[in-house]
C-alpha positions in Angstrom: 0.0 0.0 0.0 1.4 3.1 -0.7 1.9 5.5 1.8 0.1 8.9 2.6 2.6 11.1 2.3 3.9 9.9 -1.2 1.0 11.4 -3.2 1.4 14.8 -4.9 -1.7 17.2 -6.0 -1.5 15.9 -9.1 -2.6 12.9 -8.3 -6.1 13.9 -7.0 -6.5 15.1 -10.5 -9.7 14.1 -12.2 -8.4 15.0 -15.5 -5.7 15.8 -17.9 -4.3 19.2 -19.0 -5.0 18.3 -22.5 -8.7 17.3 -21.6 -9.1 20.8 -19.3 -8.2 22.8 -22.4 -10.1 20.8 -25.2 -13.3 21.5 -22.7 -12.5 25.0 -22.8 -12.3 25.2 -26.8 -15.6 23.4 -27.1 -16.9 25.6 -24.9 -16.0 28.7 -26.3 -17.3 27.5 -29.8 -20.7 26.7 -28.6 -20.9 29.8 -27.1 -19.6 31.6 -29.8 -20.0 35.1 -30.6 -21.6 35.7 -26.8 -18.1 36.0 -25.9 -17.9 39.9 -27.5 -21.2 40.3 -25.7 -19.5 39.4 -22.3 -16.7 41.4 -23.5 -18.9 44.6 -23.4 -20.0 43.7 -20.2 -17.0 43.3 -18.7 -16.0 47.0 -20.1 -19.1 48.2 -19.0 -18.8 47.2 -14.6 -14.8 48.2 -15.5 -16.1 51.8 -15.9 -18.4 51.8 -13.0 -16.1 50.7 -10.5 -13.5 53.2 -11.6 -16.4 56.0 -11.8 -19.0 55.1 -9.3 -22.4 57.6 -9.1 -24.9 56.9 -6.8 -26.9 53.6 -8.5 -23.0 51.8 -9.4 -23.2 49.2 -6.6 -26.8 48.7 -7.2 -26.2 47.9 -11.2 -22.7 46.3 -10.6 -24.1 43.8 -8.0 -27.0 42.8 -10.3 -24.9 42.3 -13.2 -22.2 40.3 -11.3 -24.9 38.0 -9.3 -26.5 37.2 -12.8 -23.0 36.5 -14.3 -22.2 34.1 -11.3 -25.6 32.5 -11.9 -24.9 32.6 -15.8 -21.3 30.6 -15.3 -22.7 28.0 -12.6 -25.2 27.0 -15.2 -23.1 27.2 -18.9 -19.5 26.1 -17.5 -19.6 24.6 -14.3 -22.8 22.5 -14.1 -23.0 21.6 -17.9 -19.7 21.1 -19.0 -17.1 21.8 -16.6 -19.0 18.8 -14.8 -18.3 16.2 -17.1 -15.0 15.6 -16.2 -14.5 16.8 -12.9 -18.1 15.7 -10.3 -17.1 18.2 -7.6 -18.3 20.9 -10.6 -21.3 19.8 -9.6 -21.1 21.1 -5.7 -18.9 24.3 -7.4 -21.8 25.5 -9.6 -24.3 25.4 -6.3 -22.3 27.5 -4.8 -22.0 30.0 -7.6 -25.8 29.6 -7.5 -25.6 31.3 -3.3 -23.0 33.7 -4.6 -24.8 35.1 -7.2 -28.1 35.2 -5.4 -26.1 37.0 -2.4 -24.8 39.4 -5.1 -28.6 40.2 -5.9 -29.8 40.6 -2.9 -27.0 42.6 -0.6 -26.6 44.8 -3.5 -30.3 45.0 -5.3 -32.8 45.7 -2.8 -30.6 45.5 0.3 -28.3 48.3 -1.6 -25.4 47.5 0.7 -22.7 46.9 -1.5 -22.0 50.6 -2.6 -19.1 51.5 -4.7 -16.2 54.3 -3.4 -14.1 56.4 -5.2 -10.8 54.9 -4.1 -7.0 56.6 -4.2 -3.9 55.3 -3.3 -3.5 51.6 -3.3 -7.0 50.3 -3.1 -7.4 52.2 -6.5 -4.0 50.3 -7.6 -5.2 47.0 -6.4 -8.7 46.7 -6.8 -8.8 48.4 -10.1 -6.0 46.2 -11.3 -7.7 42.8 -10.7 -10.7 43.8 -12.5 -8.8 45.4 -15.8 -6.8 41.8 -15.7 -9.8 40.0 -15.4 -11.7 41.7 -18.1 -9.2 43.2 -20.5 -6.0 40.6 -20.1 -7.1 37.6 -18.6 -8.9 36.3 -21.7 -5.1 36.1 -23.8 -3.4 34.3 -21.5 -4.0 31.3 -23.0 -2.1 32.5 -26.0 0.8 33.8 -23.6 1.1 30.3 -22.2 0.8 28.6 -25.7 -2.4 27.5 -25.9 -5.0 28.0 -28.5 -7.1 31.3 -28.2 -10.0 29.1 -28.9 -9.3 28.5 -25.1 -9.5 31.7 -23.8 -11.2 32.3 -20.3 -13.7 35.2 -21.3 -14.9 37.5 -18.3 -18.9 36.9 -17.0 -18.6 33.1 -19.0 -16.0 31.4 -17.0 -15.1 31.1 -13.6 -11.6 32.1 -12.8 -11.6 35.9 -14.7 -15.2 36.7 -12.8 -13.9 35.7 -9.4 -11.0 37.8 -9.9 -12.9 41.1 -11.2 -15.3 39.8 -8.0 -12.2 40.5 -6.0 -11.2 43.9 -7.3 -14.7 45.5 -7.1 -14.8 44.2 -3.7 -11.7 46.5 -3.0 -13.2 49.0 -4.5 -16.5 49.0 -2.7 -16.4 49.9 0.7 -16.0 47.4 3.2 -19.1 46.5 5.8 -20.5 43.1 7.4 -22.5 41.9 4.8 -19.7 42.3 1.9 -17.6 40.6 3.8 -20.0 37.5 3.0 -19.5 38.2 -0.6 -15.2 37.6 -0.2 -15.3 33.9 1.0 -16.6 32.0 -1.9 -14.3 34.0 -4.6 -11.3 33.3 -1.7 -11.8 29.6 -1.9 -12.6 29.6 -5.3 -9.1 31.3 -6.1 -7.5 28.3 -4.0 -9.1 25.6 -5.7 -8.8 26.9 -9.2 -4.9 28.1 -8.5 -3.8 24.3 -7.2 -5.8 23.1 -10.6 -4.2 25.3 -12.8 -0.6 24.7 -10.7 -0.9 20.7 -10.8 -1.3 21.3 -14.8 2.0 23.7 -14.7 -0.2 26.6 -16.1 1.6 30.0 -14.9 -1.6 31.7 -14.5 -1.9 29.6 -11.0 0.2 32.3 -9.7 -2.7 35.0 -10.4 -5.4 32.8 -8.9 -3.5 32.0 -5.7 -2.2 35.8 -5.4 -5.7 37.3 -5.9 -6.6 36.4 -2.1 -3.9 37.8 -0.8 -4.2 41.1 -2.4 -7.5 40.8 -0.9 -6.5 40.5 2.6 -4.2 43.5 1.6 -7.2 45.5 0.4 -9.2 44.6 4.0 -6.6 45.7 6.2 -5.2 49.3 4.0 -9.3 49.9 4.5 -9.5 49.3 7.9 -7.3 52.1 8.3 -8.6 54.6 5.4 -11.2 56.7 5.9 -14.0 56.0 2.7 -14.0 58.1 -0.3 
């Protein structure tokens, strides 16, 4: 029998790198052209987040909770799930996390955007250009097709990160705090993946918490915009 301490991520893994990739190309080309539509989104909440008015957090939030309920559906639950089961558990928790989106920042209006300076600005705004503008060519930096690009609002790792970075941006209270966990744990999950494949964008999964935590503690000490 081999012993515990002999096994290595990789070899929980449920599938191969090729097979990850190939379900992202399919992907893409069934979805195709919704990804210039998601594109356009993703432009769109850039520009409020970096110039909130009054109704920002109440139109970001309903965007982002119906992109979270958009991505547990299309990617996780119907194909990200037929080759990895715990898709299954992922996508009902996408389903909470979009709903909490909804309802903290709909009719609750809690999750209310703040003109950041300084390094909340630099950080939060930061994750969400990357998640929108760059994120979806890395897979031609790292050699891969562009047929599997990760676009913003239709796949999971670019959304939790530009989930991140508005967070920084909004200002900080108890029930936004609920909204950090899920794209915390998600960034953990999804950056040991990608790492166990050898895929450098593992680093920006894995990092995105941290700048998080960064984010938290600079706005314990900053007075909001």
């Amino acid at each position: 029998m081999t012993e515990w301490w002999t096994y290595r991520p990789e070899h929980f893994l449920l599938f191969s790198e090729r097979v990850y990739w190939r379900l992202l190309e399919l992907y893409n080309a069934e979805l195709w052209p919704w990804q210039a539509g998601a594109l356009l989104i993703g432009v769109f909440v850039l520009y409020l987040s970096w110039r909130p008015y009054p109704r920002s957090g109440v139109l970001i939030s309903g965007v982002m909770g119906l992109l979270w309920l958009i991505v547990a559906w299309s990617y996780l639950w119907s194909h990200y799930a037929t080759i990895n089961w715990a898709a299954t558990y992922m996508a009902g928790a996408f389903v909470v996390q979009g709903i909490l989106w909804i309802v903290i920042g709909v009719p609750g209006k809690r999750f209310q955007m703040s003109a950041q300076t300084g390094i909340r600005r630099s950080l939060g705004g930061g994750m969400v250009l990357y998640a929108v503008v760059i994120h979806p060519f890395a897979a031609i930096v790292i050699g891969r097709f562009p047929a599997a690009s990760e676009v913003f609002g239709l796949t999971p790792d670019p959304l939790v990160i530009a989930s991140l970075g508005m967070l920084v941006l909004s200002r900080i209270n108890r029930m936004n705090l609920i909204l950090w966990l899920l794209p915390c744990l998600w960034c953990l999950v999804s950056g040991v993946t990608l790492m166990t494949m050898g895929s450098p964008t593992a680093l920006v999964l894995l990092l995105s918490p941290l700048i998080a935590l960064v984010a938290i503690i600079v706005a314990k000490y900053q007075k909001p915009a």
